[in-house]
C-alpha positions as CSV (number, residue, x, y, z in Angstrom):
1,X,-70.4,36.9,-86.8
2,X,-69.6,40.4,-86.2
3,X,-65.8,41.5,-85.2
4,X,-67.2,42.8,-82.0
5,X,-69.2,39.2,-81.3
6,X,-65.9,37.9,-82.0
7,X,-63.6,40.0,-79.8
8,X,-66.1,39.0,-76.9
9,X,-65.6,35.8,-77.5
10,X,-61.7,35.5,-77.6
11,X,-61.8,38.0,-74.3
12,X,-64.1,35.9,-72.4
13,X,-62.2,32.5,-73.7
14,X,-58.6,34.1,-72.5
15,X,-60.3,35.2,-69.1
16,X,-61.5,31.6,-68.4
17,X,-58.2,30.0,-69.3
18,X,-56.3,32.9,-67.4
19,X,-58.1,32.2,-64.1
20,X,-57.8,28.6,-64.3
21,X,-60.9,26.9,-65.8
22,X,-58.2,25.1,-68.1
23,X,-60.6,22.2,-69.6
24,X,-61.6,22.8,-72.8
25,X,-65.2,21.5,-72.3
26,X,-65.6,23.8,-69.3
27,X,-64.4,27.0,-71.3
28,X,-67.0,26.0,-73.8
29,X,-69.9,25.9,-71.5
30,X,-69.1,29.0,-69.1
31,X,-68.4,30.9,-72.9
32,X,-71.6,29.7,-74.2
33,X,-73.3,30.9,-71.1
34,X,-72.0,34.2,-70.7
35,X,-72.1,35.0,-74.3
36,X,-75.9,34.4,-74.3
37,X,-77.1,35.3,-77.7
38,X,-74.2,35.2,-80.2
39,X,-72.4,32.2,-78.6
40,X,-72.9,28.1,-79.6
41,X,-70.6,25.4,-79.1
42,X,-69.9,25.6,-82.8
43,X,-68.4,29.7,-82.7
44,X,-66.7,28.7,-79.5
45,X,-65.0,25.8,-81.1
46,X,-63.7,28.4,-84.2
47,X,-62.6,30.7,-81.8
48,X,-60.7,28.6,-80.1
49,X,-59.1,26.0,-82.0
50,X,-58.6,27.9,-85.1
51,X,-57.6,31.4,-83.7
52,X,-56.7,31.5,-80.6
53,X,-55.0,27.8,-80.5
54,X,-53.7,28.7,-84.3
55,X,-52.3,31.6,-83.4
56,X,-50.3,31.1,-80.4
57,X,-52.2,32.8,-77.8
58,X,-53.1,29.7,-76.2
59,X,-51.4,26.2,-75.7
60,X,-52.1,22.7,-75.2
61,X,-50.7,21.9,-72.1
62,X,-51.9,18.4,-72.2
63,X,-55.1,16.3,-73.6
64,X,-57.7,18.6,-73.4
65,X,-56.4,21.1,-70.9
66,X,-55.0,24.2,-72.3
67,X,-53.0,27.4,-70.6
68,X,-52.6,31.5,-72.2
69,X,-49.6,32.2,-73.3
70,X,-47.6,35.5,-73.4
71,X,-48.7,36.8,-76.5
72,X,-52.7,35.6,-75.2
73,X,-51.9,37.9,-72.2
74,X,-51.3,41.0,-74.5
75,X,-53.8,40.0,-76.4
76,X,-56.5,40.2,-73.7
77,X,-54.3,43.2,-72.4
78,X,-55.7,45.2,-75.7
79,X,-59.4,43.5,-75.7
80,X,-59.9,44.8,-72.4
């Protein structure tokens, strides 16, 4: 995957989660469907459990529902 593919990903993830679609299984289908071509459950899982989650731009808020954090709003601040 390229870093571009990825960035899109990770944007489109934090945008979900920032305007309230806080389920992680709805994030995965709205991301898979608006990143047609380069997107599958499988990248969207990487992105966000090992990146995003990893790295503390998101957080488990409770069992599968999950909110941004500051540092996933400056984050999307400099992907947009």
């Amino acid at each position: 995957m390229k870093d571009q593919e990825r960035d899109i990903l990770r944007k489109t993830i934090l945008e979900l989660i920032k305007k309230g679609h806080v389920h992680y299984t709805d994030i995965e289908k709205k991301t898979v469907a608006t990143c047609l071509h380069f997107a599958t459950s499988n990248t969207v899982r990487k992105q966000f459990y090992r990146y995003l989650l990893t790295n503390g731009y998101i957080e488990r808020v409770s069992r599968g529902i999950y909110k941004i954090t500051q540092k996933g709003e400056k984050l999307l601040e400099i992907l947009t």
